[in-house]
PATORDO-24168 format. One line per field, with one value per residue (C-alpha): z, y, x; residue in three letters. Coordinates in nm, 2 decimals. Layout:
residues N
w = c(Z | ...) $
v = c(Y | ...) $
u = c(X | ...) $
residu = c(ALA | ...) $
This chain:
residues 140
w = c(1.48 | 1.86 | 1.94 | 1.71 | 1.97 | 2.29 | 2.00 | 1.95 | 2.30 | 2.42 | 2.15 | 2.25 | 2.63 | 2.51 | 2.32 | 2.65 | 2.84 | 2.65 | 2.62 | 2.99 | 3.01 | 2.73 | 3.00 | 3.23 | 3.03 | 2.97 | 3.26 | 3.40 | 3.13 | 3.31 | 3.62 | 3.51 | 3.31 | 3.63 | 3.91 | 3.61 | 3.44 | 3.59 | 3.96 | 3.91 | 3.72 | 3.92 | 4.26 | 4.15 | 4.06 | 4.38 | 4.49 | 4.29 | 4.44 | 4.82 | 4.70 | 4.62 | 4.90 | 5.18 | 4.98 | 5.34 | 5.24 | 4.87 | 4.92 | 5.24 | 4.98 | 4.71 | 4.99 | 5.03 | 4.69 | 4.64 | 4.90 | 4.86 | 4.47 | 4.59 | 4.83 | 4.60 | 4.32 | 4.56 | 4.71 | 4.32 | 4.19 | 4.52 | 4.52 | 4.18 | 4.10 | 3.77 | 3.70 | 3.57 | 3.93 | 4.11 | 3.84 | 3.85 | 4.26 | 4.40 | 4.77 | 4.90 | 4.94 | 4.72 | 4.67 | 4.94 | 5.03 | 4.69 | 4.72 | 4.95 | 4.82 | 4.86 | 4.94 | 5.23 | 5.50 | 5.27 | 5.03 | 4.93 | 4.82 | 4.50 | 4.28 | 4.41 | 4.16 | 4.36 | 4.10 | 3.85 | 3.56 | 3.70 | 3.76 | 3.34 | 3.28 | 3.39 | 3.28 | 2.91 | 2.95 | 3.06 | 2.76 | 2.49 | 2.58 | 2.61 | 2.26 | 2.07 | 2.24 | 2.09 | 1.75 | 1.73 | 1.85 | 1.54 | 1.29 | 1.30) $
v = c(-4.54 | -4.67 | -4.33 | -4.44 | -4.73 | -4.46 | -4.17 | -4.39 | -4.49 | -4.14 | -4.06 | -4.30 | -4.17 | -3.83 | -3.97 | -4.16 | -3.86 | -3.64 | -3.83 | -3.89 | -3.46 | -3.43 | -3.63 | -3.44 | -3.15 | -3.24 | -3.37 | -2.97 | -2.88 | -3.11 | -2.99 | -2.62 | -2.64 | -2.81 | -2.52 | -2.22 | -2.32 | -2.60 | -2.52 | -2.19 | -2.26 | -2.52 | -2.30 | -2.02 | -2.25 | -2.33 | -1.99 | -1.88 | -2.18 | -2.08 | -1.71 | -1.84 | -2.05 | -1.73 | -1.39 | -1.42 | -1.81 | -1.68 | -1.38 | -1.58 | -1.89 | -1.61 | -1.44 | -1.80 | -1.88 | -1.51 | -1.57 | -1.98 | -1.85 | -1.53 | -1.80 | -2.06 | -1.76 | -1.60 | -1.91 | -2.09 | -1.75 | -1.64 | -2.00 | -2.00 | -2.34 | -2.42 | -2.61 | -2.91 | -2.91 | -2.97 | -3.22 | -3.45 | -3.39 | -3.71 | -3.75 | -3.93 | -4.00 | -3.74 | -3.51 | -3.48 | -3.16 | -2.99 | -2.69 | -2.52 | -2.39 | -2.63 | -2.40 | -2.20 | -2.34 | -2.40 | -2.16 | -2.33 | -2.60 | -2.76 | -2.75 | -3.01 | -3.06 | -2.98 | -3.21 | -3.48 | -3.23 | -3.02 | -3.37 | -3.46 | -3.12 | -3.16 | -3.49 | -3.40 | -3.07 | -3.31 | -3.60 | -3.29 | -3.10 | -3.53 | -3.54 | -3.25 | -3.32 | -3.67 | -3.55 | -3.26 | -3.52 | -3.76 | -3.50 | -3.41) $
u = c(-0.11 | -0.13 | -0.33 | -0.62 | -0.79 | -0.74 | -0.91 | -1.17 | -1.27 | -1.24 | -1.52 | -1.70 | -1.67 | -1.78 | -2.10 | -2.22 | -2.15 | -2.33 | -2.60 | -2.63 | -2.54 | -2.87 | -3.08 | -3.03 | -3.09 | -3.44 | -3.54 | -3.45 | -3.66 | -3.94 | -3.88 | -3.88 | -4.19 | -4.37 | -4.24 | -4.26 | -4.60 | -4.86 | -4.80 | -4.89 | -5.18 | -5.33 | -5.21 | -5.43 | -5.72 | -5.74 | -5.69 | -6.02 | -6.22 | -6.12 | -6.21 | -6.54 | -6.60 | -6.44 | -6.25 | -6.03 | -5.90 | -5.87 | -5.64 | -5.44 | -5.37 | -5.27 | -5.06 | -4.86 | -4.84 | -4.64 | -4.41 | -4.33 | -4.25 | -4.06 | -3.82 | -3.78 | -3.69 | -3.42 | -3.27 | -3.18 | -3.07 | -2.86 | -2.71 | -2.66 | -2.82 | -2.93 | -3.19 | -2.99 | -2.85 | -3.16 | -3.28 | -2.92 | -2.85 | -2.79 | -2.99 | -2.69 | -2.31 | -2.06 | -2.28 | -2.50 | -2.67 | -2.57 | -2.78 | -2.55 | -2.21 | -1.94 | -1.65 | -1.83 | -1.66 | -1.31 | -1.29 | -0.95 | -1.08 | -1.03 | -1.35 | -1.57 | -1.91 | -2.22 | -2.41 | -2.40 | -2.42 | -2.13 | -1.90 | -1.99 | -1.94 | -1.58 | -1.57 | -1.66 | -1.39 | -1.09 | -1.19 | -1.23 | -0.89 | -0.73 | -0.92 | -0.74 | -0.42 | -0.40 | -0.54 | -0.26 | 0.00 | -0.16 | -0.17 | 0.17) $
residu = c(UNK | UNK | UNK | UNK | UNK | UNK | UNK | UNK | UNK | UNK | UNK | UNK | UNK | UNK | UNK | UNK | UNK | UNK | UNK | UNK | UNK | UNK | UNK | UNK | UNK | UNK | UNK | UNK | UNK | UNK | UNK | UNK | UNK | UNK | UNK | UNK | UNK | UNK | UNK | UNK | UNK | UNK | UNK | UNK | UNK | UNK | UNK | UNK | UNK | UNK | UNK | UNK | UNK | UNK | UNK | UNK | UNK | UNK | UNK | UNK | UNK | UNK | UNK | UNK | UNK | UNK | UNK | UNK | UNK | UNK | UNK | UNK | UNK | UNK | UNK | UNK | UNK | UNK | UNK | UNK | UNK | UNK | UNK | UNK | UNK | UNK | UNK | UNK | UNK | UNK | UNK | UNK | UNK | UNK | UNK | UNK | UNK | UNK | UNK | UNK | UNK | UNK | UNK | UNK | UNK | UNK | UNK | UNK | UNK | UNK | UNK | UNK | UNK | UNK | UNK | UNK | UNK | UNK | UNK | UNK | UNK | UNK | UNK | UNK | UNK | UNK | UNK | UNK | UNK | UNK | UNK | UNK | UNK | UNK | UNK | UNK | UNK | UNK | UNK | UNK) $
């Protein structure tokens, strides 16, 4: 029976973080549906107005918008950054700088989370597997 309060507080634990790991979720779903859908849109709206005004600016702004989109594509996928990273990275202190891979220059290194969804992440992994071991240990 003294397992019950430390069952019940690590439930509540995984509720909060997976409510804060569901934030996070949508707020990538913000951010994708801004970079994926309206700039696009609104980048080749302006396109067609500087086509109409010079076909020269036109095409050179359509040029720029193909290659900003064809970086930004390459660097998230060859990083392999979701978009949950980007939309939980924190501008300062632990995880500074989290786009770039955290074991390039020690490879040895432990796992380090490059973003606040990766720390929950690991945070809601260690609280599950604490969560079945004291429900197996209470069971029997």
């Amino acid at each position: 029976m003294e397992k019950e309060p430390e069952i019940d507080q690590i439930k509540r634990e995984l509720a909060i973080l997976r409510d804060r790991y569901a934030l996070y979720g949508r707020c990538a779903r913000m951010l994708r549906g801004f970079f994926i859908y309206l700039m696009p849109v609104v980048a080749l709206g302006c396109a067609v107005g500087a086509f109409l005004f010079d076909a020269a600016y036109g095409l050179f702004l359509l040029a720029m918008m193909l290659v900003v989109a064809a970086i930004a594509a390459l660097s998230l996928s060859s990083f392999g950054i979701r978009w949950i990273d980007v939309a939980s990275q924190y501008s300062g202190g632990r995880f500074s700088n989290p786009i770039f891979n955290p074991y390039f220059f020690y490879p040895d290194a432990g796992p380090a989370p490059r973003s606040d969804a990766e720390f929950l992440e690991m945070q809601i992994a260690d609280r599950e597997k604490r969560l079945a071991e004291l429900e197996k240990a209470a069971s029997t």
